[in-house]
MIMIPA-943627 format. One line per 3 residues: their letters; for each residue x, y, z of C-alpha. Coordinates in steps of 0.02 Angstrom, whole numbers, plus 32768, in hexadecimal, padded with zeros to 4 digits. Layout:
BEGIN
A = X Y Z; ...;
//
This chain:
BEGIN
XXX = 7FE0 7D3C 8481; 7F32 7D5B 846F; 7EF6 7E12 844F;
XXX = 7E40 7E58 8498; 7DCC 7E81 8415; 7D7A 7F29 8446;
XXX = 7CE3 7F3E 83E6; 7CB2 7FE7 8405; 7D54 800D 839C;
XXX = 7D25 7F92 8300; 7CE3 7FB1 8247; 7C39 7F9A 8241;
XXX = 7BF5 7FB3 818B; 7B43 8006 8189; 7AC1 7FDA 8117;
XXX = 7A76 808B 8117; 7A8B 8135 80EB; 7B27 818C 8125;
XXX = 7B26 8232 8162; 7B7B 82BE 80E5; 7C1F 8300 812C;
XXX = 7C45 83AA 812B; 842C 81FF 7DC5; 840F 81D0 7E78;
XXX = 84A9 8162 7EC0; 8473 80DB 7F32; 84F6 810F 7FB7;
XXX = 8586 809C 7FE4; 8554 8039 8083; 8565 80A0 811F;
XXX = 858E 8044 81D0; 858D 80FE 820A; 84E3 80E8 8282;
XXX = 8457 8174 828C; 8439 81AB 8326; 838A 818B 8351;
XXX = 831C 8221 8398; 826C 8236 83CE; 8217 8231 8468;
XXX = 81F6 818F 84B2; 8169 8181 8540; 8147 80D8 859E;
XXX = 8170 8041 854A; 80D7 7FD9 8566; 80BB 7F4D 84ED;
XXX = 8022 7F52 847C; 7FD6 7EAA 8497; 7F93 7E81 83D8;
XXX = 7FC5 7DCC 83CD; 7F19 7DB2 8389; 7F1B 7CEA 83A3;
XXX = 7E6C 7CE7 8338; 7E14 7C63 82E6; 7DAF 7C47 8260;
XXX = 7D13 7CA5 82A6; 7CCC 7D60 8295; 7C83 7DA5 8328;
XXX = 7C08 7E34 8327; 7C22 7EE5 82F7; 7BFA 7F82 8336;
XXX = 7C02 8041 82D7; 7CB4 80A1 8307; 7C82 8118 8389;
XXX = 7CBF 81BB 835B; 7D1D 8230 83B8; 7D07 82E0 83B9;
XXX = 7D69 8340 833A; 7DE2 83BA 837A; 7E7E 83A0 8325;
XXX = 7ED0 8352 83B5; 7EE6 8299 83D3; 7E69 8227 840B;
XXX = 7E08 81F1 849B; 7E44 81F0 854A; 7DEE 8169 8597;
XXX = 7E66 80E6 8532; 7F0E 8164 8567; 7F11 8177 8497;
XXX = 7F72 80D8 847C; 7F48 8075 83EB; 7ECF 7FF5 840C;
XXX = 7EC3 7F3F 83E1; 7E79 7EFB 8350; 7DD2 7E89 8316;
XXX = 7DF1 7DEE 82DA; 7D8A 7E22 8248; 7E17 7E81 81FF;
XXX = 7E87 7E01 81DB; 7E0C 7D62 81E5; 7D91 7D89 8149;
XXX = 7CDA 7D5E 8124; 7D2D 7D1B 8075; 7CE3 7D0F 7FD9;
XXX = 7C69 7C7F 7FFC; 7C16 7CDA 8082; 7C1D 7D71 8031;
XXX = 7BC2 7D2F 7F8F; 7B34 7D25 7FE9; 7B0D 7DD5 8017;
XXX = 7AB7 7E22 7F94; 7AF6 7ED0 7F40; 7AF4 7F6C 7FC3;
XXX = 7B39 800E 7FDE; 7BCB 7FEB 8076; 7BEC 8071 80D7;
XXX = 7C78 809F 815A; 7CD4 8110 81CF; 7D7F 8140 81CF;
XXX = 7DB7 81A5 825E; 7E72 81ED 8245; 7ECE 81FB 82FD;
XXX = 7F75 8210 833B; 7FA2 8192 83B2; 8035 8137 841B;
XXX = 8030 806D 83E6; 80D6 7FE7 83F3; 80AA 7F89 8353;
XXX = 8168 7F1B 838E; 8155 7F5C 8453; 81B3 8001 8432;
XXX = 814E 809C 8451; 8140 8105 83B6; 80AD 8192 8380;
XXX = 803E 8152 82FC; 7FC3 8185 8287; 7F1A 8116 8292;
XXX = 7E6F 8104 8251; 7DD9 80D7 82E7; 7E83 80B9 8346;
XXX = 7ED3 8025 82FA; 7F6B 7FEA 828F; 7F58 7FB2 821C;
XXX = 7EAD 7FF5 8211; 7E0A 7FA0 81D6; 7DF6 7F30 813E;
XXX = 7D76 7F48 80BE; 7D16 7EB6 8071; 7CA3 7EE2 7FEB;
XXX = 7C67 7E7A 7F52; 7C8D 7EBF 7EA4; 7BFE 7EFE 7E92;
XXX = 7BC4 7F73 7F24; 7BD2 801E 7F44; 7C59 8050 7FD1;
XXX = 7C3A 80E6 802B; 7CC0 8121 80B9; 7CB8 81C4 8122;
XXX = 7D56 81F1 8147; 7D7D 826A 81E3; 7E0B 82BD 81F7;
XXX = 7E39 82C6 82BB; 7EF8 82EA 82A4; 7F61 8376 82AA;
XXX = 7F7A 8382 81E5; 7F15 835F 8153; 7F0B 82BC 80FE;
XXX = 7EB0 8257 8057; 7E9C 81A3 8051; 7EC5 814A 7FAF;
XXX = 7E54 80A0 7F75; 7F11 8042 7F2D; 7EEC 7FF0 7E85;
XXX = 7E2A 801D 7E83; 7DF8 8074 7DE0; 7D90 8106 7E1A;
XXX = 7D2A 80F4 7D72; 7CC1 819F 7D71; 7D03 81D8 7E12;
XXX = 7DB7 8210 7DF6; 7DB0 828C 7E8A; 7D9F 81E9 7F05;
XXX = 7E41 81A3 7EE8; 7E80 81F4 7F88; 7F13 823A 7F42;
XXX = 7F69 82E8 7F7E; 7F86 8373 7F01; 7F34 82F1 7E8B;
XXX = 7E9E 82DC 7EA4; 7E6E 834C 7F41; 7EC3 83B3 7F9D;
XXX = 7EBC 835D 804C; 7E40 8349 80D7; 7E66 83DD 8150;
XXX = 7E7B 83B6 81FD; 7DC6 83BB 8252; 7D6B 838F 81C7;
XXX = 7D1F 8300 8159; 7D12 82B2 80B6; 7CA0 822A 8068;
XXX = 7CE7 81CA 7FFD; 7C4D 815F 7F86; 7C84 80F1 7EEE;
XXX = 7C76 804F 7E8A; 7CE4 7FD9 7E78; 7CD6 7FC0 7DAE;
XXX = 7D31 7F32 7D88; 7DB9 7F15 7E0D; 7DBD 7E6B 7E60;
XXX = 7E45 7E41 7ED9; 7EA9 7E6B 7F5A; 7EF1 7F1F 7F86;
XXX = 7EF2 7F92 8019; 7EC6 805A 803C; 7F4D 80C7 807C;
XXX = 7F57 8166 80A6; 7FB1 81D9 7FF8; 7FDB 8270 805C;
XXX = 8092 8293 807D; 80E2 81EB 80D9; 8039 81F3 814D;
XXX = 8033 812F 8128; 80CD 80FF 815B; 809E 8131 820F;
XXX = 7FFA 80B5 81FE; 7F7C 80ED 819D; 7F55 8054 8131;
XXX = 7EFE 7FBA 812E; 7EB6 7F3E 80AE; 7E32 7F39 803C;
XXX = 7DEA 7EA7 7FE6; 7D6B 7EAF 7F43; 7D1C 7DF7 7F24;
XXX = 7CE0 7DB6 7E87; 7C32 7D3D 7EC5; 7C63 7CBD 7E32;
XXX = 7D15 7CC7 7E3B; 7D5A 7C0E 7E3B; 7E29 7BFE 7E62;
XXX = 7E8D 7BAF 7DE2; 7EC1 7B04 7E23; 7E42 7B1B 7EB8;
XXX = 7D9A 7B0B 7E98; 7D70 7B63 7F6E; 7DBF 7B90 7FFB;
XXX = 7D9C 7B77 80B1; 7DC8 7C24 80F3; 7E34 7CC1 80C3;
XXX = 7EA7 7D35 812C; 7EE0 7DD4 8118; 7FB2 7DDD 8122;
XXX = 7FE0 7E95 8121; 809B 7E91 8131; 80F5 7F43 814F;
XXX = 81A4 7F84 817A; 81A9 7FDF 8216; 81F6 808B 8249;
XXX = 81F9 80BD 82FE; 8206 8179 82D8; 8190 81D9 828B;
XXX = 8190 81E8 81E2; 8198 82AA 81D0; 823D 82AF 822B;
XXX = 8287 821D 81B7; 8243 828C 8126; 829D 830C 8160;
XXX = 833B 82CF 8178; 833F 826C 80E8; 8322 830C 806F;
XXX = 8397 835E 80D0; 845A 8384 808C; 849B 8319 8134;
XXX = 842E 827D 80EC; 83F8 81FD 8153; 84AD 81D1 81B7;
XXX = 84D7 8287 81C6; 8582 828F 815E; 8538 830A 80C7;
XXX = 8560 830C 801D; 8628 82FE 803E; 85FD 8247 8093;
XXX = 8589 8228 800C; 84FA 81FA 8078; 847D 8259 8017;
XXX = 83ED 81E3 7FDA; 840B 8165 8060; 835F 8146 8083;
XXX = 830F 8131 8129; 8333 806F 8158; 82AC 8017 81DD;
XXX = 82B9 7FD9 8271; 8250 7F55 8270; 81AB 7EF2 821A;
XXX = 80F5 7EC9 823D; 8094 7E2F 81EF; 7FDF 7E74 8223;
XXX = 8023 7F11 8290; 807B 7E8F 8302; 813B 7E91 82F2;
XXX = 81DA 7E6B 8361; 826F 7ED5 839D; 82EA 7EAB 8411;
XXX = 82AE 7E7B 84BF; 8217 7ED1 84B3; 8190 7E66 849B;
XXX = 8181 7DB6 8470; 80BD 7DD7 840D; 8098 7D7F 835E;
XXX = 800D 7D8B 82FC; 7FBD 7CDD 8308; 7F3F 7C78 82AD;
XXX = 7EE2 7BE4 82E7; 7E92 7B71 823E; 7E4F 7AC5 8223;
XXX = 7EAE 7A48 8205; 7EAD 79F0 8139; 7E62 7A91 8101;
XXX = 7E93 7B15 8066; 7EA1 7BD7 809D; 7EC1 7C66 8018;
XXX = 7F4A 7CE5 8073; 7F34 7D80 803E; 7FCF 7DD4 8048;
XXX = 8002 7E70 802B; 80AD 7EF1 8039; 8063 7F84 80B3;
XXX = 8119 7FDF 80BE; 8163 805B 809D; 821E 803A 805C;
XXX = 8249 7F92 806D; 820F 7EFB 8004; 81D6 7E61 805C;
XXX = 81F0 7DA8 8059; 8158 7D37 809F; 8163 7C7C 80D0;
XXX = 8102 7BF6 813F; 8177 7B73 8184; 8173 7AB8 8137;
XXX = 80DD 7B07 80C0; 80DE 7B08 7FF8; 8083 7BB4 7FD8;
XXX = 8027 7BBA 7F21; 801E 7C63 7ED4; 7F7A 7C83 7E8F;
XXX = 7F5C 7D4E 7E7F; 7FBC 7DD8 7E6D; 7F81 7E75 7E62;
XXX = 7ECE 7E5F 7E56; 7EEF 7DEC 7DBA; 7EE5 7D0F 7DB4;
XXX = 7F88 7CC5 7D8B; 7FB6 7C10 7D62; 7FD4 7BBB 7E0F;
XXX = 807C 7BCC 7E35; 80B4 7B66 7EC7; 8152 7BB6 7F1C;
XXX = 81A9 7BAB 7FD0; 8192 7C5F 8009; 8185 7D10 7F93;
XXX = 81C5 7DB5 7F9C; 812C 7E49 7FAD; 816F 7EDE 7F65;
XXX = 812F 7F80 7FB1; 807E 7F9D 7F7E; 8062 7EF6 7F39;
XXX = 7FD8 7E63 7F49; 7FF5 7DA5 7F36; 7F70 7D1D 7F6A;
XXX = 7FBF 7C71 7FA1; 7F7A 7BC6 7FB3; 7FAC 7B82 8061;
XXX = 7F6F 7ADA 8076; 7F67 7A94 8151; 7FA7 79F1 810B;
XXX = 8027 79D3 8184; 804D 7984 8230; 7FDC 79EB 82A0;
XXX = 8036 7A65 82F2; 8074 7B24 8301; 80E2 7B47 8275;
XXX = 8138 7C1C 8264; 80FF 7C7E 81CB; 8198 7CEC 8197;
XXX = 8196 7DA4 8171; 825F 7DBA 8143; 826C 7E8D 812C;
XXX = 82BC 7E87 8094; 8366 7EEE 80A3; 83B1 7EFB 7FF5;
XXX = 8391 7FAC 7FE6; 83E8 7FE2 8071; 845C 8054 8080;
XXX = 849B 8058 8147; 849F 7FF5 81B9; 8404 8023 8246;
XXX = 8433 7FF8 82EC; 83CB 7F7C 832D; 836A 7F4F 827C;
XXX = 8304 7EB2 8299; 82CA 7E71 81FA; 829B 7DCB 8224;
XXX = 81E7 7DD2 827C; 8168 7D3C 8291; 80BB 7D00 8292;
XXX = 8071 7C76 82CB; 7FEF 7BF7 826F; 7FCA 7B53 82D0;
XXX = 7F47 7AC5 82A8; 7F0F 7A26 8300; 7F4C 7A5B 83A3;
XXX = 7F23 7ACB 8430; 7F0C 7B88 8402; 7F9E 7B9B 848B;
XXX = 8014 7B41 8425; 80BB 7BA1 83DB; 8140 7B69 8362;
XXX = 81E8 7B18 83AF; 8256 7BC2 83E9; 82E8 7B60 838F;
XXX = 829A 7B82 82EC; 8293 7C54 830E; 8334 7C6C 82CE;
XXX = 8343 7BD5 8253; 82D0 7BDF 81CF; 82BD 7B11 8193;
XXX = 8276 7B34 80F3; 81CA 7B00 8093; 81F9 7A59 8097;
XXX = 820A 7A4F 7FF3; 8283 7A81 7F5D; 8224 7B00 7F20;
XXX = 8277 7BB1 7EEC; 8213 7C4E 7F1A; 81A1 7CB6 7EC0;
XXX = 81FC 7D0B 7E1C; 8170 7D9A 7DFE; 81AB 7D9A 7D3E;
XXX = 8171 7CEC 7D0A; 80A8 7D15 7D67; 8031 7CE5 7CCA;
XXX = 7F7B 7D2A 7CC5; 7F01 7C8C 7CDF; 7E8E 7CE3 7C68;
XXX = 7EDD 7D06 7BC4; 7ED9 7DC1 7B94; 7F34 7E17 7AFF;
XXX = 7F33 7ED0 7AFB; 7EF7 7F3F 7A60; 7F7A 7F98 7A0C;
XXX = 7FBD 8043 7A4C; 7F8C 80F7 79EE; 7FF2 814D 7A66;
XXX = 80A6 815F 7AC4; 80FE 81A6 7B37; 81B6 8192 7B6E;
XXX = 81F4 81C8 7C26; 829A 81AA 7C7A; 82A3 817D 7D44;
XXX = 8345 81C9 7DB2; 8379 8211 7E49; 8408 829F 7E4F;
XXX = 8453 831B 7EA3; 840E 83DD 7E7C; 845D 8480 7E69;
XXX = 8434 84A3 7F18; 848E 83FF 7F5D; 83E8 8396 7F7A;
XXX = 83D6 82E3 7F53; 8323 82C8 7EEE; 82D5 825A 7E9A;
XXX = 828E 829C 7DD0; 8219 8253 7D34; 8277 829C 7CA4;
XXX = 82A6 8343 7CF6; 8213 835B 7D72; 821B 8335 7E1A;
XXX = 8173 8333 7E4E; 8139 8398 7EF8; 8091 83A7 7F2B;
XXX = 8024 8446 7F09; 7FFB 84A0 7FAA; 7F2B 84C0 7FC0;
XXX = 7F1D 847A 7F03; 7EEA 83DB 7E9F; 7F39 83C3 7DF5;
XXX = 7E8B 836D 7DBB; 7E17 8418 7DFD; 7E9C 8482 7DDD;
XXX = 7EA4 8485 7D09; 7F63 8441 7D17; 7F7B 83E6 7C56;
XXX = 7ECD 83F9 7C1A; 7F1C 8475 7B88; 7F98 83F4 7B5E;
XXX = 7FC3 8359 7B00; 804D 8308 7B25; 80C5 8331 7BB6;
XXX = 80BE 83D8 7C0C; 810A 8410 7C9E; 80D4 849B 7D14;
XXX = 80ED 84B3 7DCC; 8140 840A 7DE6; 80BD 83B7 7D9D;
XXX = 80E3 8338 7D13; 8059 8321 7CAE; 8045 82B8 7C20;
XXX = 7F8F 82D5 7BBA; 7F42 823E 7B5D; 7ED2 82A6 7AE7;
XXX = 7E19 8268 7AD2; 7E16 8215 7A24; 7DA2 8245 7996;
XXX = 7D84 818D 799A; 7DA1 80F6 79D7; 7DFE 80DA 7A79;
XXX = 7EA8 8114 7AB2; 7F33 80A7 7AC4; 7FCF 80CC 7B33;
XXX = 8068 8086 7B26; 80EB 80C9 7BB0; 81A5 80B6 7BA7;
XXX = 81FF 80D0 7C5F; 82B8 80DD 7C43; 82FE 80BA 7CFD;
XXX = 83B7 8113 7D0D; 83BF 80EC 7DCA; 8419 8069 7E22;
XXX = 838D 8023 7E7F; 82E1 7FDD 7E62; 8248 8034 7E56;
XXX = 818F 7FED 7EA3; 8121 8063 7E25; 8068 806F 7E25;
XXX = 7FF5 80B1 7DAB; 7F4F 80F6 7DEF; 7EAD 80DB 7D95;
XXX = 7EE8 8049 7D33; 7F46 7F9C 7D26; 7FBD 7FA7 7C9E;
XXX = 7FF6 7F1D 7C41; 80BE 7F00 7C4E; 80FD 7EE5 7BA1;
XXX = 81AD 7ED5 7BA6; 8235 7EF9 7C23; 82F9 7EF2 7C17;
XXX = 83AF 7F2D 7C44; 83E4 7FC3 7BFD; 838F 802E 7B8A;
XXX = 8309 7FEB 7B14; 8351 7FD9 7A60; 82A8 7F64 7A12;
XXX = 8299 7EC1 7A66; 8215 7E55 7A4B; 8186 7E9C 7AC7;
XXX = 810A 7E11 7B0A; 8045 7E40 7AC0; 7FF8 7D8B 7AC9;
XXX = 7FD0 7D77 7B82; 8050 7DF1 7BF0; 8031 7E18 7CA1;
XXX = 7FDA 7EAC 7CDE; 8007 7F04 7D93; 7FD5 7F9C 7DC2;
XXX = 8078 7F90 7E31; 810A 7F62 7DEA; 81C4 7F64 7DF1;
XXX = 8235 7FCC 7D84; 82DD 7F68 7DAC; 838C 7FDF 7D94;
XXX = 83C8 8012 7CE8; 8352 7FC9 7C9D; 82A6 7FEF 7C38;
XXX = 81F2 7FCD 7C33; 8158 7FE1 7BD0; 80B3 7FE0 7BFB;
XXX = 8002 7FF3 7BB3; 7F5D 8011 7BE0; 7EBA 8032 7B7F;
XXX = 7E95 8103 7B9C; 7DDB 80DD 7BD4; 7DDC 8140 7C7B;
XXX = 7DDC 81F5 7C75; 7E19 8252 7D0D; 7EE8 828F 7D52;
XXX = 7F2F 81E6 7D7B; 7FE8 81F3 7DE4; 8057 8175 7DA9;
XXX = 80E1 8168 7E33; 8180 8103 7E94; 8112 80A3 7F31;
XXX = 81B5 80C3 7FAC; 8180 8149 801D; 820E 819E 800E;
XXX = 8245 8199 7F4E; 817F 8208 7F3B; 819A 8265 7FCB;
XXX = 8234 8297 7F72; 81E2 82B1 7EBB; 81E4 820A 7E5A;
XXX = 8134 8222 7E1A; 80D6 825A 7D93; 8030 8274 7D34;
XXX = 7FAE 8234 7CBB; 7F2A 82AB 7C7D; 7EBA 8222 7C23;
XXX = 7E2F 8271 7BA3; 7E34 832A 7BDF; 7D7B 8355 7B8A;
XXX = 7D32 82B5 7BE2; 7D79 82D7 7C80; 7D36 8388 7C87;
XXX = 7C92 834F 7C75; 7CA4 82DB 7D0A; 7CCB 836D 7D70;
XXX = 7C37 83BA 7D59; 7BEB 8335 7DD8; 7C8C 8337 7E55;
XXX = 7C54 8361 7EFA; 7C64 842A 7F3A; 7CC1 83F2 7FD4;
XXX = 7D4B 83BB 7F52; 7D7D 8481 7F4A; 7D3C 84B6 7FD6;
XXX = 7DB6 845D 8037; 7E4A 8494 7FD2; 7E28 853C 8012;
XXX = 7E1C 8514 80B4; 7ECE 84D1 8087; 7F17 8558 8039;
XXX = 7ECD 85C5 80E2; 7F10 854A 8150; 7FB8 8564 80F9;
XXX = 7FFB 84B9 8130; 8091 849D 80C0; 80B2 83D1 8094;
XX = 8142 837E 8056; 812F 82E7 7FEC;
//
């Protein structure tokens, strides 16, 4: 179905001046279902189809609401509204290589509100009242400025994923990091460059499990000269923002899942501990299906004989997830923000947090044909009732915008239509050769989850488990700026990369996984390059330093070991954490300190709201978990 576009409620971007703000055991399966609570108002069907073409239609500023702390406005009843076109058709980078160099500036407004991403009522946590919110485009070279206002009931930051924050450390958007949260009726501005990031990624919000209840959307950094390997131009792009889907709200799975009854209630003596929270559901695009609820997909109308670049991405929370388009070879050519060698495969699997670009060529018999989001359900632990992790799109070309894929294919997926394997993430190779320096300096860590003294299932790096600091930022805050090395204080991990007397510092990082699951990690302020990885422990094999891959998400598969480098160039307190909203929320995350002097001369420019608003925190005395 096609969804409205209400422009009032789009992202407009504004040329101008903006105005200054203010050993865990993965449980033995369990058929033993969780009963579901929450309140659940009217079950009225959020009509987001978005059947869009290739077009953009005009854009007006967000109108903001007043700031109160409540919810949102009441002429629109506070449900979540429908979406532009704009945020999942983009300008691309042909159009956008005309514009010349700016300053882009935006406004986020934070809101609690009731949406039905899959036609099932649920609260939801928005910016200008959409899910997933708006996407920024921005060349690699402009200046992105984004006033952020904070309309809900707690605080919040918003994290740039994979962007560098070269000079500007205290704008990666990170809680306890890197601020210390916007408080509830108040603003931030957020105002960097992009250095040299190219590629897709997203924003999210890095407070708590806030993001798992909505707050995310993408965010796409072109290069104006960037040519494709294998494909010289394209004749549009689209945003894919793929997501598993919880119907309660994420505070009250947080809870139960750190409690000692676990997720289906038994406690430690039915070893249901560490049974994390599993979905109910999936979006492609904020659109999803479950059960007899609504019968929306997110739908694309192209041209017919015509090249697109998908732009897909893993929005979720927990749950990896697989991506196809029926009878359509898909040709990987970015992951991460990085070229690859084209790599033509019949679907791929998105791991939380990651990025992929794909080929898809409208070569076929014109027609509608389903693109498949399959919820990926190896990590689970129990069985949901009522999981539905099959959910579908819609892309048709040569025929009438009405047109939708035969209903016989819903439940029988026919394949690529050719022989084709999928994706395997560990044979990507960069398209540009790079070989990294040598390293001057290492560190060693160990990932697990286990049981404490007091009967709690958590999750630890070496024998921290991280929790955040409460009206504090480890970056303003002095936390490892004494140290080399690894300290720990407060649960805070924190290893110091020492500013060298000369030259440049070189990290290598050995993660020794224990656990008996895999781990989506991410490393802010940097793309590492992923030397080596194997079963067991690491006993000297042959590490890869001609042309290996760099991620700055990546999977640390069970019992097994990595190591990573990355050139020590960017000063600031980098968290270097599991992506699944539940392993951080539980403590599997640590630190960087990189160049302590250099860093505290940066701070010397950070902004006065920076600390200003931590003690608004510390007076508001809202506790967060995770």
């Amino acid at each position: 179905m096609a969804g409205s576009i209400d422009d009032k409620h789009s992202l407009e971007e504004i040329e101008t001046d903006s105005p200054q703000p203010d050993s865990h055991r993965r449980r033995w399966i369990r058929t033993l279902a969780v009963a579901i609570g929450g309140l659940v108002v009217l079950a009225v069907a959020l009509g987001v189809g978005l059947g869009v073409g290739l077009r953009h239609p005009s854009q007006n500023r967000a109108v903001a609401t007043s700031v109160n702390g409540t919810n949102s406005t009441s002429a629109d009843g506070g449900r979540v509204l429908a979406q532009p076109s704009s945020n999942f058709v983009l300008k691309g980078q042909a159009a956008m290589a005309k514009e010349p160099p700016t300053t882009r500036h935006y406004d986020f407004l934070l809101e609690e509100r009731t949406g039905s991403p899959d036609g099932f009522d649920k609260p939801m946590l928005v910016v200008n009242g959409m899910y997933p919110g708006p996407t920024i485009e921005v060349n690699n070279d402009d200046r992105v400025v984004v006033n952020v206002t904070n309309a809900m009931s707690n605080a919040s930051a918003v994290h740039w994923h994979g962007l560098f924050q070269r000079g500007t450390p205290w704008f990666d958007g990170t809680n306890s990091v890197s601020q210390c949260g916007i408080p509830p009726g108040h603003s931030f501005l957020y105002n960097f460059t992009l250095d040299t990031f190219v590629g897709t990624t997203w924003w999210h919000s890095h407070y708590s499990t806030q993001y798992t209840d909505g707050l995310s959307g993408a965010f796409i950094v072109y290069n104006r000269t960037e040519s494709l390997p294998s494909t010289p131009s394209v004749d549009g792009e689209l945003s894919i923002q793929l997501s598993d889907l919880y119907h309660r709200f994420s505070t009250d799975l947080l809870t139960q899942y750190l409690s000692t009854n676990g997720m289906t209630g038994a406690g430690y003596s039915g070893t249901t501990q560490g049974n994390e929270p599993v979905p109910d559901a999936g979006t492609i695009n904020g659109v999803g299906q479950w059960g007899n609820s609504t019968s929306s997909y997110t739908d694309f109308t192209l041209e017919p004989n015509s090249t697109y670049r998908l732009r897909i991405g893993n929005h979720g929370s927990f749950a990896a997830s697989r991506f196809s388009v029926d009878n359509h070879t898909l040709t990987v050519v970015e992951a991460d923000g990085v070229l690859v060698e084209p790599y033509e495969v019949s679907g791929l699997v998105v791991q939380v947090a990651q990025r992929y670009s794909v080929i898809l060529r409208t070569n076929e018999t014109a027609g509608a044909y389903w693109m498949r989001h399959e919820v990926q359900q190896d990590a689970f632990t129990y069985t949901e009732p009522g999981f539905q992790g099959s959910q579908l799109g819609v892309i048709r070309y040569g025929v009438d915008n009405s047109t939708m894929p035969s209903s016989a294919l819903i439940s029988s997926d026919p394949g690529s239509g050719s022989s084709l394997p999928d994706l395997d993430s560990t044979a990507l190779v960069p398209y540009v050769p790079e070989s990294p320096p040598n390293a001057t300096f290492s560190t060693y860590m160990t990932v697990s989850m286990q049981n404490t003294g007091n009967n709690q299932w958590l999750s630890f790096v070496n024998s921290t488990s991280w929790a955040p600091l409460q009206g504090k930022a480890t970056l303003l805050s002095g936390y490892g700026f004494n140290a080399v090395g690894t300290s720990q204080a407060d649960s805070q991990l924190i290893v110091t990369v020492p500013d060298p007397s000369s030259g440049t510092q070189v990290v290598d990082v050995y993660v020794q996984n224990y656990d008996d699951g895999d781990h989506p990690f991410h490393l802010h302020g940097y793309k590492p390059w992923m030397l080596g990885q194997g079963q067991g422990r690491y006993q000297g094999q042959e590490l890869d330093t001609k042309n290996p891959m760099q991620r700055d998400t990546f999977i640390l598969p069970a019992y097994s070991w990595t190591i990573l480098r990355f050139v020590a160039d960017n000063p600031g307190m980098w968290f270097f954490h599991c992506h699944l909203t539940w392993h951080m929320a539980s403590g599997l995350a640590m630190q960087f300190l990189v160049l302590p002097n250099a860093t505290t001369s940066l701070l010397a420019s950070a902004p006065s709201v920076l600390q200003e608003q931590c003690k608004i925190m510390r007076t508001l005395g809202q506790t967060v978990v995770g």
